[in-house]
C-alpha positions in Angstrom: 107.3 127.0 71.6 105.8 124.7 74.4 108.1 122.7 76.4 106.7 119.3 77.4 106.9 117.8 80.7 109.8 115.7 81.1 109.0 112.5 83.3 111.6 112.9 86.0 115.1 110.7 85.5 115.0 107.3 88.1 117.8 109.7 89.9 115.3 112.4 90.6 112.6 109.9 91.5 114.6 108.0 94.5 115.6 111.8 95.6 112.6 113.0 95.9 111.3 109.5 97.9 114.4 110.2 99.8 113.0 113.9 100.6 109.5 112.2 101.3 110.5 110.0 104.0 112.6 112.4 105.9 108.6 113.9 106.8 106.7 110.6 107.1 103.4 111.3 109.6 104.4 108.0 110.9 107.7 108.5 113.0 107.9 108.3 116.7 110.1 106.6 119.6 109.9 103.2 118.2 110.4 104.1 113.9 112.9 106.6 113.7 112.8 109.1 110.6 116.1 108.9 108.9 119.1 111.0 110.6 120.4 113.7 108.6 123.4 111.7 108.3 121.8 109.1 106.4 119.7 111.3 104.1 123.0 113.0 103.3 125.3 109.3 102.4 121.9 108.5 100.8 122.0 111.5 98.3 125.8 111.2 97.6 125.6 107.9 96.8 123.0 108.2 94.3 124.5 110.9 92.6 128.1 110.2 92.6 126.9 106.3 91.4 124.5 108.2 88.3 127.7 110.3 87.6 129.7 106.8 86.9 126.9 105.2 85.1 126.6 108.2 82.8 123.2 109.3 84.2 121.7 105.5 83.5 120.8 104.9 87.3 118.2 102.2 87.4 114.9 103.2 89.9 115.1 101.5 93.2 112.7 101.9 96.6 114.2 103.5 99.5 112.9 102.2 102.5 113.6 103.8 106.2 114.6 101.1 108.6 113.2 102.6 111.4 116.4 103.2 113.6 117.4 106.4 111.4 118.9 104.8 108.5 118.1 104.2 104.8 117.6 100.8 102.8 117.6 101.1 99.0 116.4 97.7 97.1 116.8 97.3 93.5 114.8 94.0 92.7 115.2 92.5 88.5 113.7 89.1 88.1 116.4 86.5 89.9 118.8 89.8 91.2 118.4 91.7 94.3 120.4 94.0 95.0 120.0 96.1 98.3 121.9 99.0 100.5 121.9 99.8 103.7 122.9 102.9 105.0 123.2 103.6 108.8 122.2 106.1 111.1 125.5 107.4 112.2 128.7 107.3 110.8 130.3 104.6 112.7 126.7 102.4 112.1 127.5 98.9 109.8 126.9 100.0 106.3 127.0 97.3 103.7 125.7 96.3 100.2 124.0 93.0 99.5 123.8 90.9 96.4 121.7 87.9 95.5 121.5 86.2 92.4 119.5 82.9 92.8 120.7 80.9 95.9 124.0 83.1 95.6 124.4 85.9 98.1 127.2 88.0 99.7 127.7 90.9 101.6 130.5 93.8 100.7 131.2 96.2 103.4 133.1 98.2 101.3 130.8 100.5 99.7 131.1 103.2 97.8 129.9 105.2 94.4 132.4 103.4 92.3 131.4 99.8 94.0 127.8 100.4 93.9 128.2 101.7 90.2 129.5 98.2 89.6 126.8 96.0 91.0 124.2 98.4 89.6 125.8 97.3 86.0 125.7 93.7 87.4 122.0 94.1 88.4 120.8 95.6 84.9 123.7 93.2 83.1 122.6 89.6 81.5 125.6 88.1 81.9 126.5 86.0 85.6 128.4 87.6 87.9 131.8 86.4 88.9 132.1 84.0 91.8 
């Protein structure tokens, strides 16, 4: 029997744009490519957060910054929801959260917290103030 050609899970997707812009053409002094250190927090994050989700990780963009780290935006109608992981470890990593007017950011970020405001992102209900 044939095996069909399985579109590739959201997971895959962002790994493989997260593979892609390690070798962008359009790095130099003044936009960094992505540090290894970043590309690795990058790739555990997204897999340890689609282990907690059960495999349901919603597609986002990952964006380099330009100073060797990695932004990852999730964007649903009135939600943002948006990463950023730095070049080193001791850079200022932090997730961001905006519903409306209604913003914050955690600094405390980790699978399990960005598991969470995934299911807030892809949720109907309003988040808890």
């Amino acid at each position: 029997p044939l095996k069909t050609a399985q579109s590739p899970t959201p997971l895959q997707t962002m790994l493989d744009d997260l593979s892609e812009c390690k070798t962008s053409p359009d790095y130099d002094t003044n936009y960094q490519q992505p540090t290894s250190y970043a590309v690795t927090r990058t790739q555990n994050l997204l897999q340890d957060s689609s282990a907690i989700l059960g495999n349901d990780l919603p597609l986002g963009t990952l964006l380099p910054d330009g100073n060797g780290g990695i932004r990852i935006e999730w964007i649903r109608s009135v939600r943002e929801l948006s990463v950023m992981v730095p070049a080193k470890a001791d850079g200022k990593e932090y997730l961001y959260h905006e519903e409306d007017t209604d913003y914050k950011v955690e600094h405390n970020l980790t699978p399990h917290s960005l598991a969470q405001w995934l299911r807030w992102l892809e949720s109907d209900t309003p988040k808890e103030k």
